[in-house]
Structures are given as structure tokens and as C-alpha cells.
VMD Tcl script that draws the C-alpha trace (Angstrom):
set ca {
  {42.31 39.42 -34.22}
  {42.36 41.72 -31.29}
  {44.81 41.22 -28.28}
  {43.36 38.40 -25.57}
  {43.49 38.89 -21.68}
  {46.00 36.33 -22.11}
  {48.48 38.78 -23.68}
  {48.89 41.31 -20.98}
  {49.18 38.84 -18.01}
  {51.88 39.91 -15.48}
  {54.67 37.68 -15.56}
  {53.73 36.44 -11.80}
  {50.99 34.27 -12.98}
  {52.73 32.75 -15.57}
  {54.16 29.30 -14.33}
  {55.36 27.87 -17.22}
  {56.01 28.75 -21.32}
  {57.06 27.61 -24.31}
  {57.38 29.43 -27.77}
  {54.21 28.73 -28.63}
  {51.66 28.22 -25.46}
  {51.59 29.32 -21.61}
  {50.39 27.73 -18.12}
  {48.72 29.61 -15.77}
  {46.35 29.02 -13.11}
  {42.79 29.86 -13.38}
  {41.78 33.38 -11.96}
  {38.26 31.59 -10.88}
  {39.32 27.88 -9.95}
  {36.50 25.35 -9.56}
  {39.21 22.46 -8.09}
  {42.50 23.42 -6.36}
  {45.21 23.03 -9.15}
  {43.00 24.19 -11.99}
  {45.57 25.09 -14.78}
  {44.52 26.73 -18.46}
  {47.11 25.64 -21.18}
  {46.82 28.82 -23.78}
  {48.31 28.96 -27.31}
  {50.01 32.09 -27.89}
  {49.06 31.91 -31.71}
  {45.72 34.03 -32.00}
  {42.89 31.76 -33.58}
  {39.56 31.96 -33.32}
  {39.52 27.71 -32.84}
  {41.31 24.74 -31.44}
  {41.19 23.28 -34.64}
  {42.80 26.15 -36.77}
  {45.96 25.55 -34.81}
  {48.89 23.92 -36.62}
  {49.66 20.23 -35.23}
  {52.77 22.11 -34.06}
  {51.36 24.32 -31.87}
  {48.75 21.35 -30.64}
  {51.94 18.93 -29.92}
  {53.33 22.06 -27.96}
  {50.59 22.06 -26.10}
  {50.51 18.57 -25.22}
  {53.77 19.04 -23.63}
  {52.84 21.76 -21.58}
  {50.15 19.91 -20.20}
  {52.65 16.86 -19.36}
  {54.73 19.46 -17.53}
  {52.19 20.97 -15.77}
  {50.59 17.99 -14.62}
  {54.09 17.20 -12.63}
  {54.37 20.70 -11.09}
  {50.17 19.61 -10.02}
  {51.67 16.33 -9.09}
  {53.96 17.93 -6.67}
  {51.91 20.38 -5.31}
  {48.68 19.18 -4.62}
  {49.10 15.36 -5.24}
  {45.89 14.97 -7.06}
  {43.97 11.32 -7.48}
  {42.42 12.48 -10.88}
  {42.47 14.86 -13.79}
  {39.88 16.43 -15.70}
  {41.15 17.53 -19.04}
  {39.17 19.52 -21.61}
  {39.06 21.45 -24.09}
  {36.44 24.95 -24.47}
  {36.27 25.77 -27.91}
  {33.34 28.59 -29.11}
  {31.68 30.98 -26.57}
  {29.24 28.40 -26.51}
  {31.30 25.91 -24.47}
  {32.40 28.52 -22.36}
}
mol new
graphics top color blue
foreach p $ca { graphics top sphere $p radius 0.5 }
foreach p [lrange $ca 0 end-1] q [lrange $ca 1 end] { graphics top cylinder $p $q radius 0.2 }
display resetview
């Protein structure tokens, strides 16, 4: 697989990492706060990741929803998932 935008972001719009995903916020936000959790594993699918990278990514999204807690206090979440240039 070719190199992602996601592999040459400047480290400025990075707000959080692990070893095997990253938090950033969305270049185009439809809500104030909106976040993209990104594996750093190169698949083509969600579901070709290993349940270790998923579980990784699970905890970025619990850390990330306490930096969103902090800074804009949300009263709700939407959490999905786009998988396929189909679902955008």
C-alpha cells in the first residue's frame, strides 16, 4: 500500500499517539471537537486490523474523549466508523 495523508502530517496536528494509532482533529469539521482516531498499520479495512490494533484504538478514543470533555464540554458523541470509499 502506498503512503496515506495521514503519514506526512506535521507534528502540530497531532494531539495524541500511541504505537499503533493517532488523534487528530478533522481538517473539515462538521461539529466543534470532531476528532479522527487513525491506525498507523496500513490496511485497506477496519476489519483486517488485528484486535490489537482495534483495542489500541479504543483507548485512544477514551483519551480523546477527556481532552473533548475538557475542551468543549460536549452533551453527546457521535462515534463511527467509515470503512470503503463508499462510506466516505
Amino acid at each position: 500500500m502506498k503512503p496515506s495523508a495521514f503519514c506526512t502530517l506535521p507534528p502540530d496536528r497531532i494531539i495524541d499517539s500511541s504505537p499503533l494509532g493517532l488523534v487528530i482533529r478533522d481538517g473539515f469539521p462538521i461539529s466543534p471537537g470532531h476528532t479522527l482516531i487513525i491506525p498507523k498499520r496500513h490496511v485497506g479495512s477496519f476489519f483486517e486490523l488485528e484486535l490489537e490494533d482495534r483495542s489500541e484504538l479504543l483507548a485512544l478514543l477514551d483519551r480523546a474523549k477527556l481532552l473533548l470533555d475538557k475542551e468543549f464540554s460536549p452533551q453527546g458523541y457521535n462515534i463511527g466508523i467509515n470503512d470503503g470509499p463508499d462510506a466516505g
